[in-house]
C-alpha positions in Angstrom: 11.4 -215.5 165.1 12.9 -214.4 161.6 14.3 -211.2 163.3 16.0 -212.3 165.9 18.6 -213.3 162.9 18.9 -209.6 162.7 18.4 -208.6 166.2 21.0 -210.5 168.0 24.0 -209.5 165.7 22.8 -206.0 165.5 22.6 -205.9 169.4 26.0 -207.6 169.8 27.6 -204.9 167.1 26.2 -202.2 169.4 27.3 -203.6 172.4 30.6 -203.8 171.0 30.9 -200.7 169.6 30.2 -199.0 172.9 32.3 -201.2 174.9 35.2 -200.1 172.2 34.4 -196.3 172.8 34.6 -196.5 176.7 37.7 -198.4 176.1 39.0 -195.7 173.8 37.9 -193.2 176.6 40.1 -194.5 179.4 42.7 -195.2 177.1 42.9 -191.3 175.9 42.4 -190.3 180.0 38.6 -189.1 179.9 38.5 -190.2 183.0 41.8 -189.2 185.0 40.9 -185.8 186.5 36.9 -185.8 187.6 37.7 -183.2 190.4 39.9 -180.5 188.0 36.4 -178.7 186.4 34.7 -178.9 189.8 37.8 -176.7 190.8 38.8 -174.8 187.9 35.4 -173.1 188.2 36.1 -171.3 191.3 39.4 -169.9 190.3 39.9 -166.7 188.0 42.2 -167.3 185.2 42.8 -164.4 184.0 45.0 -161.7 186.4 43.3 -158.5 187.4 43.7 -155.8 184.8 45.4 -152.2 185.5 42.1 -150.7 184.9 41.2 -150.6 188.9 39.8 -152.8 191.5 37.2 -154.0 189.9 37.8 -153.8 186.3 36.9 -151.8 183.8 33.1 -151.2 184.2 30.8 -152.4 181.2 28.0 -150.0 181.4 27.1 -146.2 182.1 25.3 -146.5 184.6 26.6 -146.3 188.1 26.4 -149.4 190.7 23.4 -149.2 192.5 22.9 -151.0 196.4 19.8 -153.4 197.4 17.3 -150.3 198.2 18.0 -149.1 194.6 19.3 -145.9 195.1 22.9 -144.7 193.2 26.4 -145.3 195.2 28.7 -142.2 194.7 32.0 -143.1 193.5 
């Protein structure tokens, strides 16, 4: 029974302490656009570069189709 003198204040101070961060968090606007990562993903950012089509390519070796074999290009 001794530690509940310690427990209860302890568990209010906690309680407290996270009601004030979610407070802080709507406050700051945490919460005001839930929808603008779901759709930020799908877009490119950055515009397509002068290099071609498709970008510069990152490797040597040339694009190769389901089967395996080498695409001309």
């Amino acid at each position: 029974m001794e530690a509940l003198v310690f427990l209860i204040p302890a568990a209010l101070f906690l309680g407290l302490l996270g009601l004030g961060a979610f407070l802080w968090s709507l406050r700051t606007g945490q919460y005001d656009d839930l929808d603008g990562a779901a759709h930020r993903i799908l877009f490119d950012d950055d515009p397509p570069s002068a290099a071609g089509k498709d970008g510069p390519r990152s490797s040597a070796a040339p694009p190769q189709d389901s089967a395996g074999s080498t695409k001309p290009r």
